[in-house]
N, C-alpha and C positions, 0 to 999 in steps of 0.2 A: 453506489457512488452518487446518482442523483436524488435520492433521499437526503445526504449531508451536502449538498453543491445545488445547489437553483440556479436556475437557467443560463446564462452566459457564463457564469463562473464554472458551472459541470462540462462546459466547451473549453474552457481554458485549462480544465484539470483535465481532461481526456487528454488535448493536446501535450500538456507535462507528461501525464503517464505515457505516449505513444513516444518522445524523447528520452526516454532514461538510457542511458549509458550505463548498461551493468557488466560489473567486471565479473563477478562473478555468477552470471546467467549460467553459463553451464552447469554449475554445479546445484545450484537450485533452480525450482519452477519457478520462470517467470512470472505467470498470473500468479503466486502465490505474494512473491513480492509485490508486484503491482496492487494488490490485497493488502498486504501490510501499510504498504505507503498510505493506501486512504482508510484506514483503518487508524494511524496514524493520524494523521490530518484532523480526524475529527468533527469536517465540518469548516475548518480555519484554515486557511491561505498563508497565512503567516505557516501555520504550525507544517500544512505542506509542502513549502519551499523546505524545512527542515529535515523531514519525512524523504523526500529526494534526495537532497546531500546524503543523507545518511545512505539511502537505500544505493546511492552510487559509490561513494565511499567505502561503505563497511555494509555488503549486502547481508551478510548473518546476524549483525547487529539489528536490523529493522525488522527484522522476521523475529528475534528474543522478543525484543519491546515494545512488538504488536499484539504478540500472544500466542504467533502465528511458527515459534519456533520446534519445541516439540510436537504435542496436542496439538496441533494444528487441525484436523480434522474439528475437532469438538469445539474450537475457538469459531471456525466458519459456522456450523451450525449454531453455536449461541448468538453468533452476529446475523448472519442471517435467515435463520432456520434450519432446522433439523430438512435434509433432501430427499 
């Protein structure tokens, strides 16, 4: 996250990620969506105000169009290395 977020802005995204309202938490890993969301984001503020609606709104949908939905395992490792 602080690779695409510099400094005050990776405080302000932390503090969004620590706020999210998931409706559907139980049924998926948190940190996974917390993953999509800035995965999502890309880096853009804008794009992760969207990346949140979405991820509170329709938490399955932000985990499809992160990458983060099936393969998810092999999407974390191509984004952040192999573990």
């Amino acid at each position: 996250m602080r690779r695409d977020f510099a400094g005050d802005a990776a405080d302000d995204v932390l503090a969004r990620l620590a706020g999210l309202r998931l409706v559907q938490a139980e049924k998926q890993s948190t940190e996974r969506i917390l993953a999509a969301v800035v995965f999502l984001a890309a880096g853009d503020l804008d794009r992760l105000a969207y990346a949140v609606w979405v991820a509170e709104t329709h938490g399955r949908d932000v985990l499809v169009a992160s990458g983060l939905g099936s393969s998810w395992l092999a999407r974390l490792d191509e984004e952040l290395g192999a573990s």
